[in-house]
Structures are given as structure tokens and as C-alpha cells.
N, C-alpha and C positions, 0 to 999 in steps of 0.2 A: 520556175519549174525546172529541175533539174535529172537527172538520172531515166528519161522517157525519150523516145523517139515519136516527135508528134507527126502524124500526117497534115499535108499540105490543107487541109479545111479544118482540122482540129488546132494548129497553130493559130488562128484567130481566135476561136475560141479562150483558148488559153493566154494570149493576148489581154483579151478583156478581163480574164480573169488576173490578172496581174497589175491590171490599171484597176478593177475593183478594190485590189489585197493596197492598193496606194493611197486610198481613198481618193480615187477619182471618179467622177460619174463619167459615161460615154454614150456617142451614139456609133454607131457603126456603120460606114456607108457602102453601099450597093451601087453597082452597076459596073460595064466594059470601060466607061474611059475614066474613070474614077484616079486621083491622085493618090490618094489616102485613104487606108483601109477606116480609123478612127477619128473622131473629133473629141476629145478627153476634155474636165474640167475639175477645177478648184473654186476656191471662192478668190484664189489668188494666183491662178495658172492655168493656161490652155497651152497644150499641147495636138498638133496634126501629126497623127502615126501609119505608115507606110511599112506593113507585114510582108514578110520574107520565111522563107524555109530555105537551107538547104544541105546537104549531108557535110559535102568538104568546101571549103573556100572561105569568104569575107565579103565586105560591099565589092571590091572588085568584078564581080560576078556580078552587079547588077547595074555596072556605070553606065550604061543608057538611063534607067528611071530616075537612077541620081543625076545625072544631066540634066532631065526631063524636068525634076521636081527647081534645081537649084535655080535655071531657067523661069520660070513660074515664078517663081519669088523673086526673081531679080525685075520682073513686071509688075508683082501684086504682093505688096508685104502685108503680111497676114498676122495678127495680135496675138500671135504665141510662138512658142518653137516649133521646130519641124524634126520629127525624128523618124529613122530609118531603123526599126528592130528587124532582126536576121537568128532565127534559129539555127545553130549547127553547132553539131557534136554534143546535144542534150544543152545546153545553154543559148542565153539570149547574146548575142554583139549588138551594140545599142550608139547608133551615127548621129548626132545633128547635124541637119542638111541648112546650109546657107548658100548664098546667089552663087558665093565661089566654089561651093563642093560640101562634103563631109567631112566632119570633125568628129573619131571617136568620142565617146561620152567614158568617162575612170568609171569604175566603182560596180555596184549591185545594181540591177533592173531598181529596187525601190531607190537609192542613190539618186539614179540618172534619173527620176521622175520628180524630185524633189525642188 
């Protein structure tokens, strides 16, 4: 989704609408201590998704949860990737998160989900 200014609870929304448009089915998870906003699937891929909004910056801006998340996984490896999407300036920035940090993902939101 491009050319819109999401607010901060319509960014998930849109979120899932993007892992729909991928053909990924999802569930969406709830609650305060939660890691990951989503839990996405294929018949040949799980992805854990970690929403973000914000007007100016990049993951820099969020390197506690990326610590937090890389941490986590360096104790409990989990049967898919881990990705960090971040709305700003009307576009997605889309991180895989490993034990050691974030690795930008190239390419288009459907790209990076492929």
C-alpha cells in the first residue's frame, strides 16, 4: 500500500492485508507482551511479523525490540523467518530479524514474502 498515511492501528490492518494480497493465510496475535504482531503461512512457508509505524526514520528507531526479538531467537529457533515490517513515508521497509540483528530484505513487500 502505497501513496496513504496509515495510522498506528490501521497499519496492522493493512499488514494483513498485504500477507492476504501474498497468499498467505494469518493469525494475528493479541496481547502487552507479545513478540509478533502476526503468525503468516504457506503450504511451504511460515513467516513471524513484527508491525511498526513510523513518519521519519528506519529499524534504528526500534533497536530495543530488535534486540529483544534477535535475543529470543538466539534461545528458541522458531520454523520460519522472522520479519520486522516498518511503515514510513507511505511505504513498507521489510528487516529479517536473526540471533545477530536485522538484515534488510531487496525488493517489493510481495518479493520479500516469497
Amino acid at each position: 500500500m502505497t501513496g496513504t498515511n496509515l495510522t498506528a492501528r490501521s497499519t496492522l490492518y493493512h499488514a494483513g492485508a498485504e500477507l492476504n494480497r501474498a497468499g498467505y493465510h494469518f493469525l494475528r496475535i493479541a496481547g502487552s507482551g507479545r513478540l509478533f504482531d502476526f503468525v503468516a503461512w504457506t503450504r511451504k512457508k511460515i513467516i513471524f511479523v513484527t508491525v511498526k509505524r513510523t513518519r521519519k526514520g528506519d529499524i534504528s528507531r526500534f533497536s530495543d525490540e530488535v534486540q529483544e526479538i534477535a535475543s529470543f531467537l538466539s534461545e528458541n529457533p522458531l520454523p520460519g523467518m522472522v520479519q520486522f515490517w516498518i511503515f514510513s513515508s507511505s511505504s513498507w521497509l521489510i528487516y529479517q530479524i536473526l540471533p545477530g540483528g536485522a538484515l534488510r530484505i531487496r525488493g517489493g513487500i510481495h518479493e520479500s514474502l516469497r
